[in-house]
C-alpha angles and dihedrals in degrees: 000000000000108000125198119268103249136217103205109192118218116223129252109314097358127104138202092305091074088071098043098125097045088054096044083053103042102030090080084060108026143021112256131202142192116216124208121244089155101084108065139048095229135058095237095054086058106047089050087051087055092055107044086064102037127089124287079253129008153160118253136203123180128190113207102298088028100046083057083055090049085052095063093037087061104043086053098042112007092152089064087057117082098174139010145199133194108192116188099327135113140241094218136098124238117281108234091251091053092049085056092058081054097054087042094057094041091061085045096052087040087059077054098254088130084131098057094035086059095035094044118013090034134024095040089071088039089078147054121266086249086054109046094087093055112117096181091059094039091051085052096050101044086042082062094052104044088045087056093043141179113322091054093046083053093045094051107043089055090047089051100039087058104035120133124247118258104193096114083047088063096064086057100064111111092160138110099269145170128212115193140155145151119279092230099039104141098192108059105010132213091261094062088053093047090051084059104045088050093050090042110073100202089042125130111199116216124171121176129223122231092024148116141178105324102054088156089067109027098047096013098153081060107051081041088054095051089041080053091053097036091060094050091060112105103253 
């Protein structure tokens, strides 16, 4: 069986590490890709970045920040997209006191504090309770961060602080798709990501026990194991 060739999209201030394992599973079937968030202030631009260097058709998988960029992908060129996933991420717009915390950790990482907003105000809510004390997983995490820097933490906290709802885009999906997420996420929480697979008619729900935001990391054979699936489904 010949499967679809996927951009998988990394969430705010992470890179193509985040998704390590997944590649590692699915490159021996399938060309993977990792698509770039990391170039433009707003989510469109992105989006239309994304785009302009993806396949003619794909597959596409996004991880919270990334899933909001799939959400735009798809809601501009959704008949260039055969199956998607929307891994521990969220529809809706920001509410007006979480754009605030935005502003406020912009002005810290601009005074040059990057390290202690991703060690402090960030990557702790990112993981299960099992995992916080992982220093393994958070090294990796805030590696991820301080190698991106300033300028794209800047970038992408404006582009999320002002991104448009999607809501309205859920209801459009007529594609294969995979909603998953971590039981204990505390971002973007398993009732956002029923809401979506109820609202999306070819969705599989899967939610993850003993996980938070960063399934891709902290059960990554799993989430390999339901892309895998995903991408065998007939589009």
């Amino acid at each position: 069986m010949i499967l679809p060739p996927i951009v998988m999209l990394p969430g705010m201030m992470l890179d193509e590490r985040v998704y390590a394992e997944q590649v590692r599973k699915l490159s021996p079937f399938t060309r993977v890709i990792i698509g770039n968030i990391t170039s433009a202030p707003t989510i469109q631009d992105l989006a239309e970045d994304v785009l302009h260097a993806a396949p003619p058709q794909f597959a596409m998988a996004g991880l919270s920040m990334g899933g909001i960029v799939a959400l735009e992908i798809w809601r501009r060129a959704p008949q260039r997209v055969t199956h998607l996933a929307l891994i521990d991420t969220t529809p809706y717009a920001d509410r007006p006191e979480r754009q605030e915390i935005r502003f406020e950790q912009i002005a810290a990482v601009d005074a040059g504090n990057l390290r202690q907003v991703l060690t402090q105000s960030m990557k702790p809510l990112y993981l299960a309770r099992k995992n916080r004390e992982s220093a393994d997983l958070l090294n990796q995490i805030l590696e991820m961060g301080i190698d991106l820097g300033p300028d794209v933490f800047r970038r992408q906290s404006m582009a999320l602080a002002h991104r448009a709802d999607s809501t309205a885009t859920i209801a459009t999906i007529d594609c294969p798709s995979l909603v998953l997420c971590g039981r204990e996420d505390a971002l973007c929480p398993v009732e956002f990501h029923r809401t979506m697979a109820d609202a999306i008619p070819r969705a599989d729900l899967v939610i993850l026990a003993e996980c938070g935001h960063l399934a891709v990391m902290e059960e990554p054979n799993a989430v390999a194991s339901a892309l895998d699936h995903l991408l065998r489904r007939p589009a």
